[in-house]
VOGU-3710 file (C-alpha; in Angstrom, 3 decimals, decimal comma):
1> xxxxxxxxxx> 0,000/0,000/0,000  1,115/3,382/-1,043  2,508/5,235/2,838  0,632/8,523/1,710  -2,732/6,165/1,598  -1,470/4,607/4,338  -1,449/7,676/6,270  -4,628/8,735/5,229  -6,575/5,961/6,338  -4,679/5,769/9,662
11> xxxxxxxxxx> -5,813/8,999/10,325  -9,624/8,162/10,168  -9,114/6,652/13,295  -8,270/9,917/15,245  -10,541/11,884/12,923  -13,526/9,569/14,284  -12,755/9,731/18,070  -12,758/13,118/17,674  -16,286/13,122/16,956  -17,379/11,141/20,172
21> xxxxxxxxxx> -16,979/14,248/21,933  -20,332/15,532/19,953  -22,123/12,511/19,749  -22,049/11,607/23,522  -23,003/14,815/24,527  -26,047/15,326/22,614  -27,024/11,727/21,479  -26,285/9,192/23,763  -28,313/8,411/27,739  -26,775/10,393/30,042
31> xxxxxxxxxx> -24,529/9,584/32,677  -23,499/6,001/31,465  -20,230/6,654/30,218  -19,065/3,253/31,129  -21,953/1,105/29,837  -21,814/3,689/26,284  -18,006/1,887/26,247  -19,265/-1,554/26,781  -21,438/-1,205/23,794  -19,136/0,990/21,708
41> xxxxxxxxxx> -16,255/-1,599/22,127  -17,933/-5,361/22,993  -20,010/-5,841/20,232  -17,191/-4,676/17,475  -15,008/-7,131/18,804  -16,664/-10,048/18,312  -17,554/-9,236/15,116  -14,152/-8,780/14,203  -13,583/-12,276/15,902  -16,047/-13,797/13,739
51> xxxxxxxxxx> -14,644/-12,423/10,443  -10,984/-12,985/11,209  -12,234/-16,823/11,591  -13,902/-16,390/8,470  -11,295/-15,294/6,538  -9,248/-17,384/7,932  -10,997/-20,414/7,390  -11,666/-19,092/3,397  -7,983/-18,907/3,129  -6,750/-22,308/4,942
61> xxxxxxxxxx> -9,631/-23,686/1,720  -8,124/-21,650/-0,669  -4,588/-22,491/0,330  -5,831/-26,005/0,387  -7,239/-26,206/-3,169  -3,911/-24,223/-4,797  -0,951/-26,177/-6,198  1,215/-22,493/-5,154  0,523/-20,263/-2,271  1,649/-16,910/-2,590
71> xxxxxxxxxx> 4,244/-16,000/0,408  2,092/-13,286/1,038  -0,923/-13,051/1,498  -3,344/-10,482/3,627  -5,734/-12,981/5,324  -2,958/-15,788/6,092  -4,403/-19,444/7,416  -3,225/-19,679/11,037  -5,544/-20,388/14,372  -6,623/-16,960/15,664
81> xxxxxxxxxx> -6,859/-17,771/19,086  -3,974/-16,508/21,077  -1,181/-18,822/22,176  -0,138/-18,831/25,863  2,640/-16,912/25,648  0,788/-13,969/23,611  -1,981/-13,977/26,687  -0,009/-11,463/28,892  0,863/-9,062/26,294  -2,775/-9,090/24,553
91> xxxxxxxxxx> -4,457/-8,435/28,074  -2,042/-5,221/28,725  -2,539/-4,211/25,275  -6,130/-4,767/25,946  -6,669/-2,545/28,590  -4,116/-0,232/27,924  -5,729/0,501/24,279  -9,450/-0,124/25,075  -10,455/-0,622/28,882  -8,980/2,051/30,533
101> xxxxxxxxxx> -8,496/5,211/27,212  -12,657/3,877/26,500  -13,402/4,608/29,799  -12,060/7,363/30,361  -12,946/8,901/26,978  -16,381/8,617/27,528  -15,927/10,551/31,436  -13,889/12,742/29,738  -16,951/13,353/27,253  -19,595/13,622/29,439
111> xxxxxxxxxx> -18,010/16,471/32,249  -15,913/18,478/29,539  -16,683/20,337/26,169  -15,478/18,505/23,391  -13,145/20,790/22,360  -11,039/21,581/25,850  -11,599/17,401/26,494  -10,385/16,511/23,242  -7,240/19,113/23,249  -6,081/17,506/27,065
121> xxxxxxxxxx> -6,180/13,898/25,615  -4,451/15,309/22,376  -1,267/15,806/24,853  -0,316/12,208/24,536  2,299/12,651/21,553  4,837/14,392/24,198  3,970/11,598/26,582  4,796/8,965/23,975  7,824/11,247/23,535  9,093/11,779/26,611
131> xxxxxxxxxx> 8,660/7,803/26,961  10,698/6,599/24,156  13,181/9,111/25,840  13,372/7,797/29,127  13,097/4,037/28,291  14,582/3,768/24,622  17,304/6,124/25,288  15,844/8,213/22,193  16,264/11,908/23,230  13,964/14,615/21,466
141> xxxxxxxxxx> 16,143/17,648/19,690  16,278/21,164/20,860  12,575/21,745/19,070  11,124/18,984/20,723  12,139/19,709/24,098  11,110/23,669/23,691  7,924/22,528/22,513  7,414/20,412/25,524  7,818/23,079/27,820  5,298/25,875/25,529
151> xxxxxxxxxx> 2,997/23,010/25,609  2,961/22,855/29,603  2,123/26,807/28,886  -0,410/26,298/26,756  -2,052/23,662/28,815  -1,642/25,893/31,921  -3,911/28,821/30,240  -6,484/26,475/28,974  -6,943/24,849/31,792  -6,723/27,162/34,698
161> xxxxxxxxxx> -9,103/29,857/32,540  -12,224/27,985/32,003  -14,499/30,579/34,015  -13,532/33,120/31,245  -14,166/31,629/28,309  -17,561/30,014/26,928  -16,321/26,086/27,559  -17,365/25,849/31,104  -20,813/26,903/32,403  -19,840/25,942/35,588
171> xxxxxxxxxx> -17,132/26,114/38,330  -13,579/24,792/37,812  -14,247/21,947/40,944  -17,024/20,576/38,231  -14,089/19,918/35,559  -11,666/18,457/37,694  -12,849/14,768/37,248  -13,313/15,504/33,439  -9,746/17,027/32,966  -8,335/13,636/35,505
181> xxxxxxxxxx> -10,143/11,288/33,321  -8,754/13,053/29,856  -5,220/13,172/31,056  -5,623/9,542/32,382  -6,838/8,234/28,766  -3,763/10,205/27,006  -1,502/8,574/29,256  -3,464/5,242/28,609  -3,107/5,577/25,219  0,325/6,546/24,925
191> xxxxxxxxxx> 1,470/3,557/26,696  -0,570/1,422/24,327  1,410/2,887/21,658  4,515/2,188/23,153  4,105/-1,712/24,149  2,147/-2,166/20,410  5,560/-0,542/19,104  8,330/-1,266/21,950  6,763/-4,481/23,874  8,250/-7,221/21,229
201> xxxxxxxxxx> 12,010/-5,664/21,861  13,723/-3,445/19,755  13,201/-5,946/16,441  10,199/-6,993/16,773  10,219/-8,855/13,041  13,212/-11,373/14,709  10,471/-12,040/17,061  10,467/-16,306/16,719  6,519/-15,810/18,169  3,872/-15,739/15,273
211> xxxxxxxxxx> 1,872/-12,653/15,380  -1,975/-12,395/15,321  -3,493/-10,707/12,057  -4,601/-7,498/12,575  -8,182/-8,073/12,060  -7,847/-10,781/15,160  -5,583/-8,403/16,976  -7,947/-5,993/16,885  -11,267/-8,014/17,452  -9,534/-9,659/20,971
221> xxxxxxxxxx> -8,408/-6,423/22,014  -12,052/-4,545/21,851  -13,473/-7,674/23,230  -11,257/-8,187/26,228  -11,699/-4,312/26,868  -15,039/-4,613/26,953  -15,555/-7,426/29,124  -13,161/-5,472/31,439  -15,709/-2,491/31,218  -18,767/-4,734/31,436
231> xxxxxxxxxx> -18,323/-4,890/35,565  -18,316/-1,330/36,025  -21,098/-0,385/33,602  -23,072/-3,149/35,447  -22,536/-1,973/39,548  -21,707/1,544/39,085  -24,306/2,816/37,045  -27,469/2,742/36,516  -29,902/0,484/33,722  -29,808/1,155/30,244
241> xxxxxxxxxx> -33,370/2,925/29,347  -35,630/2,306/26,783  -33,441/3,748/23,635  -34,626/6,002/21,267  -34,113/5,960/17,576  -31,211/8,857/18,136  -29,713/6,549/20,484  -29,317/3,637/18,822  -28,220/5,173/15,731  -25,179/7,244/17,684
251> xxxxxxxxxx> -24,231/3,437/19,136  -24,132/1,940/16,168  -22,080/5,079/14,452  -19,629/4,746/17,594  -19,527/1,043/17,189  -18,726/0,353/13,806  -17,444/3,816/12,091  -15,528/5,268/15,885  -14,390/1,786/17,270  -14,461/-0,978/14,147
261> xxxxxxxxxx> -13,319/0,854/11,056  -11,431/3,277/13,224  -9,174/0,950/15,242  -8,627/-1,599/12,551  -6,739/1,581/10,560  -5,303/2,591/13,768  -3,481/-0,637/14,485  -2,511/-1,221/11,077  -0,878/2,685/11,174  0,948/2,163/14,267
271> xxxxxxxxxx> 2,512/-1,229/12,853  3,635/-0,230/9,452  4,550/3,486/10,004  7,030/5,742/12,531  5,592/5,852/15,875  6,246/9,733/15,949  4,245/9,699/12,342  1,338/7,763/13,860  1,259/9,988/16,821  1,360/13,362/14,930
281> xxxxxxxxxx> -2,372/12,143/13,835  -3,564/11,795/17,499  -4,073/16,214/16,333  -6,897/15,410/14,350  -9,221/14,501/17,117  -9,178/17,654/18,836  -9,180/19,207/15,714  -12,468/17,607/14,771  -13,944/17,989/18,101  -13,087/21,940/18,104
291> xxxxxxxxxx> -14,636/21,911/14,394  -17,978/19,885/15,439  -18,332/22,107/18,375  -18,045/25,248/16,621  -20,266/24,116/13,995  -23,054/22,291/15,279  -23,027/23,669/19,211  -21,404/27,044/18,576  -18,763/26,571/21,292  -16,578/29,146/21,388
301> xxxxxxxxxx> -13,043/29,749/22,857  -11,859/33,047/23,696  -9,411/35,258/25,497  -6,464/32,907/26,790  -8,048/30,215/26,585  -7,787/29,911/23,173  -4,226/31,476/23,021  -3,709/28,242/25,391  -4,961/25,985/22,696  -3,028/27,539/19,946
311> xxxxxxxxxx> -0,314/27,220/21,836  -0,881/23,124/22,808  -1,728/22,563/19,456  1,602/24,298/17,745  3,868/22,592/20,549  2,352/19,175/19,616  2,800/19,991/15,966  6,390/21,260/16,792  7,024/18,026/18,579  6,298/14,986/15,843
321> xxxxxxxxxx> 7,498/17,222/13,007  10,951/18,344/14,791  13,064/15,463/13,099  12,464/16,257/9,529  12,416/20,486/10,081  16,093/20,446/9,558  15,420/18,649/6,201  12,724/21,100/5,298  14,844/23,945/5,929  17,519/22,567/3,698
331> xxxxxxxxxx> 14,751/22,190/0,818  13,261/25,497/1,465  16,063/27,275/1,493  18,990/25,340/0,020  20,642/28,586/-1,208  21,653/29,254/2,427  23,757/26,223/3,046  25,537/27,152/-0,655  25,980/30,573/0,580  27,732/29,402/3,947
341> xxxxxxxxxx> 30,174/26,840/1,927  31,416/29,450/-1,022  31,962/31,759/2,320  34,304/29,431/4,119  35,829/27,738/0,963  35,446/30,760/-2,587  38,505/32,598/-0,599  41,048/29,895/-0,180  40,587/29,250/-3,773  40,319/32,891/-5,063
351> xxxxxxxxxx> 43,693/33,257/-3,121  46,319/32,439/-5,100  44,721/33,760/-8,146  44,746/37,013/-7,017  48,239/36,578/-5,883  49,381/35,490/-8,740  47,547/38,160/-10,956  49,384/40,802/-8,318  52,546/39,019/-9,332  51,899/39,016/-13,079
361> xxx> 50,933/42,695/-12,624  54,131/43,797/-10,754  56,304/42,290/-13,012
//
């Protein structure tokens, strides 16, 4: 697949989640953020169970009934239920990716506006950063690092203004457990990132353990989430009421289109492209929660609060794009770099012409 198309399609995903923000607040029951993840995640992955075995089955015939088997091949004949040794790995993954970011997504979207919710969870690029520096012994350059700290600025001034700006209708005490519960699912998410990426070791293609197919890697991990969310959505809260038509079409949008579609192309993003590449997209959600908010709910962020925002958004930006800047410099302005060379080097070689035109001139 062609990475530009690749790219595109991973960043669906991000694009999607970005829209719970809307949905849940106008769509869904209220106060049932834990059961909306049980039925945003549960049902998704055992359909993507289902299919995997499907597939899987089609191609063990297929592969059956052919003299040649290509080497390759996208639906590959293998048993789909996890080994042993892939159990401990698949649960973290599991409720790193689905239990614990789901859940706290959806407390996240019920106590904040989408935009300032989405923006908060949008901080887990410099978390995945920082991370790869502290355990991979990757450091960030000079422009990730100064981005890092304008982003703590920025984050400061959106968070610590609410009163002033339309976001909040009430008091900061009320957003507390909404900004917890998005800062809890960026970190959730950023470690998911990390042990999809980093948990296999450092190669994880030498890996002698055969890997899961995506569309079963994906289908375990929303189902295991989910049953980890079932027990909370059954004691903590309260029955499901009698859904209306809006309600069961804004589940079955978050099922397949926010959850399905959206964390098949996630997965298949963060294994084929660079993890700083993957997490640049993680921008688009609060993008698209900021746009749906201003278009359909007029939300509205002013003062510093939104000079905040601009500010987390840039540093983020700043952040995934600061290894290839130098590059881009070079190919914006490659005249600079030619300038700087004939400086140090046109007057060593214009030297001993002119000395020896002096010399042919004296004599």
């Amino acid at each position: 697949m062609n990475p530009f198309t690749l790219l595109l399609l991973t960043a669906l995903g991000p694009a999607s989640w970005g829209s719970t923000y809307l949905v849940t607040s106008e769509f869904l029951p209220a106060g049932l953020p834990f059961t909306a993840a049980v039925i945003r995640c549960l049902p998704a992955g055992l359909i993507l169970i289902v299919l995997s075995h499907l597939l899987s089955k089609a191609a063990a015939s297929k592969e059956g009934s052919a003299t040649a088997v290509p080497p390759r091949t996208l639906f590959p004949a293998r048993v789909l239920f996890p080994t042993k040794a892939q159990w401990p790995r698949l649960l973290l993954l599991s409720a790193l990716n689905i239990g614990c970011f789901q859940a706290m997504l959806f407390v996240a979207a019920y106590r904040l506006p989408g935009g300032l919710a989405a923006v908060i969870g949008a901080v887990q690029p410099l978390i995945l950063l920082l991370m790869i520096w502290a355990l991979q012994k990757q450091p960030p350059g000079k422009i990730a690092f100064t981005a890092c700290i304008t982003a703590v600025i920025g984050m400061a001034l959106l968070i610590l203004t609410p009163a002033k700006s339309e976001l909040a209708a009430e008091q900061l005490s009320w957003d507390l457990i909404g900004i917890g519960a998005a800062t809890l699912g960026a970190l959730s998410m950023a470690l998911g990132v990390y042990v999809t990426r980093y948990g296999q070791g450092s190669d994880p293609a030498s890996d002698s353990k055969p890997e899961l197919p995506l569309i079963a890697l994906t289908g375990w991990q929303l189902t295991l989430g989910g049953l980890m969310l079932l027990p909370l959505a059954l004691f903590l809260e309260p029955v499901l009421p009698v859904l209306t038509t809006e309600n069961l079409l804004a589940y079955g949008y978050l099922a397949l289109f926010g959850t399905l579609i959206a964390y098949l192309l996630w997965f298949q993003g963060i294994k084929k492209l660079p993890a700083v590449m993957v997490s640049t997209l993680g921008l688009l959600s609060p993008l698209t929660a900021v746009a749906l908010g201003w278009v359909f709910l007029d939300q509205a962020i002013e003062g510093w609060a939104l000079a905040g925002l601009i500010l987390v958004v840039l540093s983020i930006l700043a952040v995934q794009l600061s290894p290839w800047l130098p590059e881009l410099f070079k190919a914006l302005w490659p005249e600079t770099k030619h300038r700087s060379e004939t400086k140090h080097t046109g007057q060593k070689q214009n030297t001993p012409v002119r000395t020896k035109t002096r010399q042919q001139e004296h004599r």
